[in-house]
C-alpha positions in Angstrom: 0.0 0.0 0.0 1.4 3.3 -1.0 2.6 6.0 1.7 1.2 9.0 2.1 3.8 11.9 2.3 1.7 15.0 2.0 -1.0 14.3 4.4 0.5 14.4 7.7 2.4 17.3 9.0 5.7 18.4 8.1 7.2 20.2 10.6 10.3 23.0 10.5 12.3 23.5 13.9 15.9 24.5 14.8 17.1 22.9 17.9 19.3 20.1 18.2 18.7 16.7 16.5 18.1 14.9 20.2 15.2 17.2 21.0 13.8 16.8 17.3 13.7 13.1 18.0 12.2 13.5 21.2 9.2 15.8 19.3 8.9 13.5 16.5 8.6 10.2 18.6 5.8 12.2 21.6 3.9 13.6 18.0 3.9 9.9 16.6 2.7 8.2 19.9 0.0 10.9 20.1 -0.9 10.1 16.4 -0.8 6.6 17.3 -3.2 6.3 20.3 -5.7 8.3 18.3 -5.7 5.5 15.3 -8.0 2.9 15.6 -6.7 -0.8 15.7 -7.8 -3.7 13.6 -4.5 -5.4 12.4 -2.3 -2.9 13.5 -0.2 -2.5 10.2 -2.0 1.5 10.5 -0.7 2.1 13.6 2.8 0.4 13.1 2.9 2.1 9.7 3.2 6.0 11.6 6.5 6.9 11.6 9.0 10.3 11.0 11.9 11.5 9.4 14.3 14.0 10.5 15.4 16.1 7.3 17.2 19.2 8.3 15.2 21.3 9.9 12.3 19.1 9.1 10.2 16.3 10.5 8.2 14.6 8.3 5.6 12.0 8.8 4.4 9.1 7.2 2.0 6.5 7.2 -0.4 4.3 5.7 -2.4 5.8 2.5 -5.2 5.3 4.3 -5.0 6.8 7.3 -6.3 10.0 5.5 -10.2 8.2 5.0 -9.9 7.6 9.0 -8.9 10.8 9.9 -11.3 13.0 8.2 -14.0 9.7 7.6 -15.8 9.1 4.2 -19.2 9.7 2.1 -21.7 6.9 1.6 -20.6 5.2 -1.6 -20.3 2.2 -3.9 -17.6 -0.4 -3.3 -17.1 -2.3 -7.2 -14.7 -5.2 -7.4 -11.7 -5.1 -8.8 -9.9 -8.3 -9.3 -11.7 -11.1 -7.4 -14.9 -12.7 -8.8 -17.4 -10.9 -6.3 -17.2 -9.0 -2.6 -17.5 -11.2 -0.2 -18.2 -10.4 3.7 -19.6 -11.9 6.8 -23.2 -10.6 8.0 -23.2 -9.3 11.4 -27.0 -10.1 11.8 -27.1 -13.8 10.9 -23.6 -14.9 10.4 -23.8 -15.6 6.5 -21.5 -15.2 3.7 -22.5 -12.8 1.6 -21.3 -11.9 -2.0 -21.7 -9.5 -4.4 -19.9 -7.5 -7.7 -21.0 -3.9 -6.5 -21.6 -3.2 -2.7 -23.2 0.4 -0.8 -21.8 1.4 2.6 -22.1 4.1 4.4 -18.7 5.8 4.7 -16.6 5.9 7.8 -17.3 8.5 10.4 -14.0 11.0 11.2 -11.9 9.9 13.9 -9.9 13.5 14.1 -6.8 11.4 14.2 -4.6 14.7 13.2 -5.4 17.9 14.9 -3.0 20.5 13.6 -3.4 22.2 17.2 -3.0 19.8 19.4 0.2 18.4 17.4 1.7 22.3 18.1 1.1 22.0 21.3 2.8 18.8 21.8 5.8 19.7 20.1 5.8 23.1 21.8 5.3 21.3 25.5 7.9 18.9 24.3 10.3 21.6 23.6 9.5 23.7 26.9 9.9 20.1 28.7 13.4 19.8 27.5 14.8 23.3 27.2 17.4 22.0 30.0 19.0 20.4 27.3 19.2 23.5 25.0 20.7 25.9 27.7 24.8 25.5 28.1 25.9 27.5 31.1 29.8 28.1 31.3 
């Protein structure tokens, strides 16, 4: 499944490389309790790179159809023979070449403000190591 590059947030700071780890790593475990959990390959998939004065983060493509949820819509197959799910109501196979759902409610998985103000209280947490008095 492809990454997605442009959908999470990129962000620009100046301070040593420890303390950008240290941002990058409380951002991704906030990112990561938010996501829900079926297999985990989502959640596992959140990660971050340190470029420059960057931090970018990746994940899963889909992440973005959690985050800000989907419309009702048709699902068409595309290389199997039919669509094929279990019902919840009586516990039978089902199949079928075109299938309607609903969509997937928004989970709000990335909140641009909350993600500032992690990396800000990250930064405040650990100006300490920014200070050098001689």
């Amino acid at each position: 499944m492809a990454r997605s590059k442009n959908y999470l947030p990129r962000i620009s700071i100046q301070v040593p490389i420890e303390i950008k780890d240290l941002i990058g790593n409380t951002i991704r475990e906030n990112i990561r309790a938010k996501t829900p959990v079926k297999t985990g390959a989502l959640r596992t998939s959140i990660r971050y790179e340190i470029k420059d004065n960057l931090l970018e983060f990746y994940a899963l493509q889909y992440l973005i159809f959690l985050d800000r949820g989907t419309k009702k819509h048709s699902i068409k197959i595309a290389r199997a023979k039919a669509l094929h799910w279990i019902d919840e109501v009586t516990g039978e196979n089902r199949f079928s070449r075109v299938h309607e759902v609903d969509g997937i409610k928004p989970f709000h998985i990335i909140d641009e403000v909350e993600i500032a103000r992690v990396a800000k209280d990250t930064l405040i947490k650990n100006l300490k190591y920014l200070i050098k008095i001689e």
